[in-house]
N, C-alpha and C positions, 0 to 999 in steps of 0.2 A: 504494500500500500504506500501511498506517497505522504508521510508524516510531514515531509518538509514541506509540502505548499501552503501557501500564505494565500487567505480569501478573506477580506474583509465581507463580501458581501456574497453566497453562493446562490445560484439561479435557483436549486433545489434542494432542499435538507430531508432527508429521507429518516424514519422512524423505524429503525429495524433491520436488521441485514440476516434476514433468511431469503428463502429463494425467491419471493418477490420481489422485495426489497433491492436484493441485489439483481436480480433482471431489470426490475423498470431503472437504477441508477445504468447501468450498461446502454437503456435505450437511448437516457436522455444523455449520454455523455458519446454517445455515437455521431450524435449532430453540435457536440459541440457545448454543452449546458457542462456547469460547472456542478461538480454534485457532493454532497458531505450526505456521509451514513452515520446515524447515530444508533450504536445497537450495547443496548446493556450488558451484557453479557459477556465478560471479560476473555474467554475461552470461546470457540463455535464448534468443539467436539463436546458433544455430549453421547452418555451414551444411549440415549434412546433414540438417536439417530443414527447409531450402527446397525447393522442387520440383526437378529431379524426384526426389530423394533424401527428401524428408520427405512423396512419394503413400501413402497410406493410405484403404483401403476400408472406411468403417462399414458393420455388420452391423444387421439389425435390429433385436434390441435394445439396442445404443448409438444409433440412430437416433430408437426409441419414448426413450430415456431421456433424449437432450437434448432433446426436443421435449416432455414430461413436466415440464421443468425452465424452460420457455421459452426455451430453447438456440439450436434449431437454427435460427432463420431469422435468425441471427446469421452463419453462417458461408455464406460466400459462393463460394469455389471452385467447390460443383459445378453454381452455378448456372451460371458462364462454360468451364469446363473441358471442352475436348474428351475425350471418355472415352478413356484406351488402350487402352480393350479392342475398340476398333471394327479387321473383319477384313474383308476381299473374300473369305475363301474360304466359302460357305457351306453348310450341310450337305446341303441339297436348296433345290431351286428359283431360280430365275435370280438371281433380288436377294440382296446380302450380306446377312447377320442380323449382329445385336449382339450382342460377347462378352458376356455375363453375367457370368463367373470362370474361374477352372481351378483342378484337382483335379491337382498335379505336372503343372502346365503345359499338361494338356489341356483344350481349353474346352470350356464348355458356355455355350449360347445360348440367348437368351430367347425366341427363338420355339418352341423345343423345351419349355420349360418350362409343364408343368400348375398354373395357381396355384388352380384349382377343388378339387385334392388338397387344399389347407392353409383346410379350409374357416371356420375364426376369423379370418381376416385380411378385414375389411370394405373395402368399397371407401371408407371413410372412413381406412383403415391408413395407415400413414405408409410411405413407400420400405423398401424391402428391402434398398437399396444403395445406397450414395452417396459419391464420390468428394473424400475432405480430403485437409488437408496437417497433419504435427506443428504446424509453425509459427503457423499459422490456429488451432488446437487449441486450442493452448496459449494464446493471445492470447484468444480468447472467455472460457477457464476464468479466467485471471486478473486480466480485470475483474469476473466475478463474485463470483472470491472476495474483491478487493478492495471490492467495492458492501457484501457483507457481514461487512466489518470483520474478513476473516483478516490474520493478521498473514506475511508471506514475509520472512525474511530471507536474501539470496543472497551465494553465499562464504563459506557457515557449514555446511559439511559434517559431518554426528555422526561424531566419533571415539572415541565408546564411550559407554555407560549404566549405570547399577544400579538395580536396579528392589525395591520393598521392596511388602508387601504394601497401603500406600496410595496408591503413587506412581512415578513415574520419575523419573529426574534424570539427563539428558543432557549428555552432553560434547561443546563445540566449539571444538577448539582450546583456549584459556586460558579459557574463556565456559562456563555450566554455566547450564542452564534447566531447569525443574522442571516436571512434569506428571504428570495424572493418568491419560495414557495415551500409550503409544507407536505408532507405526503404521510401518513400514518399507515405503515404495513409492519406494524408491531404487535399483530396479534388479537387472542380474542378477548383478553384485556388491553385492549389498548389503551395507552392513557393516551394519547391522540384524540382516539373517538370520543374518551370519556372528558376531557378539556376542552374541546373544541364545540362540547353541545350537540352533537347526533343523537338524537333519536334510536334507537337500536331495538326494533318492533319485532316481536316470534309469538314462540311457546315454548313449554317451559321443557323438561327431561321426562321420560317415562321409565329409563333406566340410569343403574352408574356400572360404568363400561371396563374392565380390570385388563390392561395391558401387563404381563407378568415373566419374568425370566427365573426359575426355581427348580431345585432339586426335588423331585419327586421319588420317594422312595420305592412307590409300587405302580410305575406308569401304567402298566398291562392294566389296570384296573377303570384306566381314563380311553374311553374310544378314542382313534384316531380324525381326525378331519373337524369337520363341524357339525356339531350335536347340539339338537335346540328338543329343549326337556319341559316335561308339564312346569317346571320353575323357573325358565329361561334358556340361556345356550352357553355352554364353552367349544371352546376352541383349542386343540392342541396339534400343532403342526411339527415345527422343529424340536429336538429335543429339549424339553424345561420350559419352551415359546409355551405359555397360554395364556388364552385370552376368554375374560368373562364377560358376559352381558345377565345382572341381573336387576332384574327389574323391581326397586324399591323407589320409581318416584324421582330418581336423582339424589335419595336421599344422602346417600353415605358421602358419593362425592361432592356435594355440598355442606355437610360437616366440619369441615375443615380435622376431623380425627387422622391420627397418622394411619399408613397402610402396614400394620403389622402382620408377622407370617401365621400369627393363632387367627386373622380374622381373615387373609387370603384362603386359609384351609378351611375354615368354617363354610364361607363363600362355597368355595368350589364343591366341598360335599355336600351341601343343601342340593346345587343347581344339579351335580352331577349323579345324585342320587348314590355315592358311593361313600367309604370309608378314609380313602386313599388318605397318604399322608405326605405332608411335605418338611422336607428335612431342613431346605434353606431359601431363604427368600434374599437374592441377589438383585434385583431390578424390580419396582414396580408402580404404577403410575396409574391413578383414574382418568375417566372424559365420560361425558353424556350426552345425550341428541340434541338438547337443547337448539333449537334451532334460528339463531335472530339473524335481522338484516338492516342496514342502515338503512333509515327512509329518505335518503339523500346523500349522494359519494363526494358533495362537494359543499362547502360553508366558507365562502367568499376566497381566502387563500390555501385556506386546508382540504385536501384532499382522501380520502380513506380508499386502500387496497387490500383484497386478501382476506385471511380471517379478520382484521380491522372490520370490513365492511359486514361480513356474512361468519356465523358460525352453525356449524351441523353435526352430526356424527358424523364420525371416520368409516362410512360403511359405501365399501365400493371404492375410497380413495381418491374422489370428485374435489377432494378442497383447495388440495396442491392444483390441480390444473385449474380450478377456479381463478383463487388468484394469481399463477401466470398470467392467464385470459388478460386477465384485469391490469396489468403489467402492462400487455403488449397494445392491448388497445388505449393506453393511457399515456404511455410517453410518447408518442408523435403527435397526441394531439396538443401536449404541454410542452413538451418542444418549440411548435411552431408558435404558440404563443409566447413562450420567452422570446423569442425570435420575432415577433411582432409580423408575423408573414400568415397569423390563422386568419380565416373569414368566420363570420359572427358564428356566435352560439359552436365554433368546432372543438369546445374543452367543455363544452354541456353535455355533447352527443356523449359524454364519454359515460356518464350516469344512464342517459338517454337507453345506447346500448348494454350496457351491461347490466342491468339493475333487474330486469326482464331476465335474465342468463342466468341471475340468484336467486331468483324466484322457482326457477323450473327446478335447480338442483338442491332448495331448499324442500321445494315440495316430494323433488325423487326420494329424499333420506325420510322424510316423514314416512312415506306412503310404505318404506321398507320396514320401518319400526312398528306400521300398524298389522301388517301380516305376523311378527316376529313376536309379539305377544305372547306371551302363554295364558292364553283362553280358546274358548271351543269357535268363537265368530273369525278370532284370526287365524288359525286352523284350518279352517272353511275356507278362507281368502286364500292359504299360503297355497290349499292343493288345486285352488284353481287357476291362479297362477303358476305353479309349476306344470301344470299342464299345457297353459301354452305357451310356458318357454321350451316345451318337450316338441312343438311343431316348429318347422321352416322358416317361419312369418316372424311366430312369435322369438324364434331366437334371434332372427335380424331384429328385428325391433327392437329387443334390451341392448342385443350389442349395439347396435347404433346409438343408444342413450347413454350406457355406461361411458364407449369409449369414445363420445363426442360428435359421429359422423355429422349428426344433424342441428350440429350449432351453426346457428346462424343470423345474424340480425336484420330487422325490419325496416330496410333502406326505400321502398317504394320500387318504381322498376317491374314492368312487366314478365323479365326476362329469369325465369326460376333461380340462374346463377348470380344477380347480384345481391349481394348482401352475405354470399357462401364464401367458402375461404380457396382461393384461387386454384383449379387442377394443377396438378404439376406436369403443366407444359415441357411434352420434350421434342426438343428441334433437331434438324437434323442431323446436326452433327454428333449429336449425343448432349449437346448441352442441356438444363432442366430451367424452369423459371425461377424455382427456388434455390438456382444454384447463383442466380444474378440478382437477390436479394440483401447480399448480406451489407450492406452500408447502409443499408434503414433506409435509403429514397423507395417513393412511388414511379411506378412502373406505366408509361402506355405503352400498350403491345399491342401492335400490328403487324395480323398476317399476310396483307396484303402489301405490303409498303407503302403506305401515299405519302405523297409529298405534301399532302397537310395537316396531316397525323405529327411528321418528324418537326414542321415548321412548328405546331403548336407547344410540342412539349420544349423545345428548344427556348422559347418565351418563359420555361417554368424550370431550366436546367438547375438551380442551384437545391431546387425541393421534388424534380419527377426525373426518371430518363427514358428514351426510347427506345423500345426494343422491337427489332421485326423479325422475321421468318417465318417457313412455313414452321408445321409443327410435324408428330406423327399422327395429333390425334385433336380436330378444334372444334368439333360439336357443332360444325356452320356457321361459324361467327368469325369477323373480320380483323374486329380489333377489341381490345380490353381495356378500362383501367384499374389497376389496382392499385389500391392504396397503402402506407409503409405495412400496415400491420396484414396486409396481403387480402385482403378481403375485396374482393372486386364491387365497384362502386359504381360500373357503366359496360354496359355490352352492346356490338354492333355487328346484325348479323348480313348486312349486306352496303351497302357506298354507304360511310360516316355521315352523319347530318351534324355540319359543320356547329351549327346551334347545341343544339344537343349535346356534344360533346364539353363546348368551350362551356355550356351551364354544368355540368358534372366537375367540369375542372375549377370552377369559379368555388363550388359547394366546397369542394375537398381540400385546393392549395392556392384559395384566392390570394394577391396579391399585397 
């Protein structure tokens, strides 16, 4: 990190340096914004972000967005990592299939799954799925943001702000730093959110959720996989890995009582209906569904990302890609307003968009908690749901939830692919689209090449560029724009309408 730079005043002061935190500080120091990370946390190894306690499933588009950024063939785990999701019981036919995900614990499998349904995802697409760890995460984001001159200083927690109409000036400790933007991606305490006045609207917990690493003296006694029992469900996968869900309300993990190993064992033989014992409790840590969401991302200079804005259960692993989302769709639009080059309301859209995106994956974690109950009504729900994640349809359909296919935002635009996150265009020579994004400008592509396609973008060079060729594969359309965060924001499936185009371009990188 660069200890030695001197900033009297930084464009962005960021709340946090987990994997938000440090993506969105990479976005905006990509184009140039001057950035300081304030993250409390004196150390960024912990170990509940080692394996198996820091597994995390990227979803498609955090997968297209570090690979967008020249990211991902940085991170290494899922190329060595045995998947956990591999099962011997399989739905039909002799040979096991691969878990793909679950939907409250029920899988669904890739052999089940229709990917001819999600017909923009080119056989040039990047995975749909791929298995990290926090730890790995966080270790790629923070030599990037170090390559690009953010500044992190760690054990410097915000302990308050005042924000005036040209600035913020942050409190740490006895320490006070000045900026001209605030961004809260410090979690689901944030004291950002909670300083700044947000609103933080849900429902409350129906369970307290036991992450655990322990010796268990007589594991033959704990089934393997995930078992959900008339009192709840554990979970034992890797040796000593278990995980509880039982359902008191939230009460326990709102207690604030410590998690000792007489009350982990009590836990677990209630839920598991067994004797078993455990010898040692090495690691262990509560969470609950609780589900809230800020009823606003944005309060004049402050900003909220990540679990700041939204928290849920950890069920499916939806929260990390959440707030990436919320990262990549956030720093180009705050970029270009440091930059004084945004057109109206383009750091609104940014609530605008996303806020709709926490709503859906708020209500996914709910609707999984309401099956996962232990009563006879959820029961009823679970096995009809598991029934049609057992058909064709229904397995595309979770998979496409789980792993993201079908994000995408409410741009207007007759043309199904705008507002989708851009196919990865591949040209002839082999080059990809996502392989000419990685300096964070906006893209027009044109496959035909007009000479007022190039003229236009060429008026917009210092914030779009031109790209032509044919492709191998363009769904009858002409030309494109996309915007930094790759989301196509104009399509033209036949001669450009000169209007049309220069209004798309006015919306996105007016002058």
């Amino acid at each position: 990190m660069n200890n030695n730079k001197k900033q009297s005043v930084y464009d962005v002061i960021i709340s946090g340096a987990g994997p938000v935190g440090l993506f969105l500080s990479c976005e905006l120091a990509l184009t140039k914004c001057s950035v300081l990370i304030l993250e409390k946390a004196d150390n960024p190894h912990s170990p509940l972000k080692q394996l198996p306690f820091g597994i995390r499933g990227l979803s498609a588009p955090t997968i297209e967005t570090l690979y967008r950024r020249g990211l991902l063939n940085e991170l290494e785990i899922h190329k060595r990592l045995k998947n956990p999701h591999i099962t011997s019981t399989p739905i039909q036919g002799p040979q096991p299939q691969r878990q793909g995900g679950h939907f409250a614990g029920i899988p669904f499998y890739d052999g089940n799954i229709d990917t001819l349904q999600w017909r923009y995802r080119l056989p040039s697409s990047t995975d749909t799925s791929l298995i990290s760890e926090m730890a790995e995460l966080e270790a790629v984001l923070s030599r990037q943001a170090e390559a690009l001159e953010v500044e992190i200083k760690r054990g410097h927690a915000v302990t308050g702000f005042h924000q005036t109409e040209e600035g913020v000036t942050v409190q740490s400790g006895d320490q006070s730093f000045k900026g001209k933007w605030l961004v809260g991606c410090d979690g689901s305490r944030s004291v950002v959110r909670k300083a700044g006045g947000f609103e933080f609207a849900g429902t409350e917990p129906e369970f307290t959720g036991y992450s655990t690493l322990v010796d268990i003296a007589d594991p033959e006694k704990l089934s393997p996989g995930r078992n959900v029992t008339p009192t709840g469900m554990y979970l034992q996968s890797q040796p000593g890995y278990v995980i509880i869900q039982d359902f008191d309300g939230g009460a326990f993990h709102n207690s604030g009582k410590p998690i000792t190993l007489e009350h982990v064992q009590e836990v677990l033989r209630r839920i598991s209906s067994t004797d078993v014992i455990i010898n040692a409790l090495h690691i262990a840590t509560t969470w609950t569904d609780r589900a809230r969401q800020a009823t606003t991302y944005r309060n004049g200079r402050i900003l909220l990302a990540g679990d700041a804005a939204h928290i849920h259960a950890p069920l499916g692993g939806q929260g990390l890609n959440l707030g990436l989302g919320d990262a990549m769709n956030l720093g180009w639009k705050l970029a270009a307003t440091i930059h004084n080059i945004a057109p109206s309301g383009l750091l609104d859209s940014y609530h605008t968009e996303r806020h709709p995106i926490g709503v859906q994956v708020l209500d996914w974690s709910r609707a999984q908690v309401a099956i996962m109950k232990p009563d006879p009504h959820a029961r009823a729900l679970n096995a009809i749901i598991r029934d049609l994640m057992n058909t064709r349809d229904g397995a595309t359909y979770f998979a496409g939830r789980v792993w993201g296919v079908f994000t995408h935002y409410n741009l207007g635009g007759d043309h199904p692919l705008v507002g989708q996150s851009v196919p990865n265009f591949e040209f002839e020579d082999g080059t990809k689209i996502g392989e000419l994004m990685h300096d964070g400008q906006g893209i027009l592509l044109d496959f035909d090449m007009n000479a007022s396609l190039e003229t236009l973008a060429s008026e917009y060079s210092d914030r779009m560029k031109y790209v032509s060729g044919r492709t191998k594969e363009q769904f009858g359309l002409s030309a494109v724009l996309i915007r930094p965060d790759g989301i196509i924001a104009w399509v033209s499936e036949s001669e450009p309408n000169g209007e049309s185009i220069r209004q798309a371009v006015a919306l996105w990188f007016a002058r």
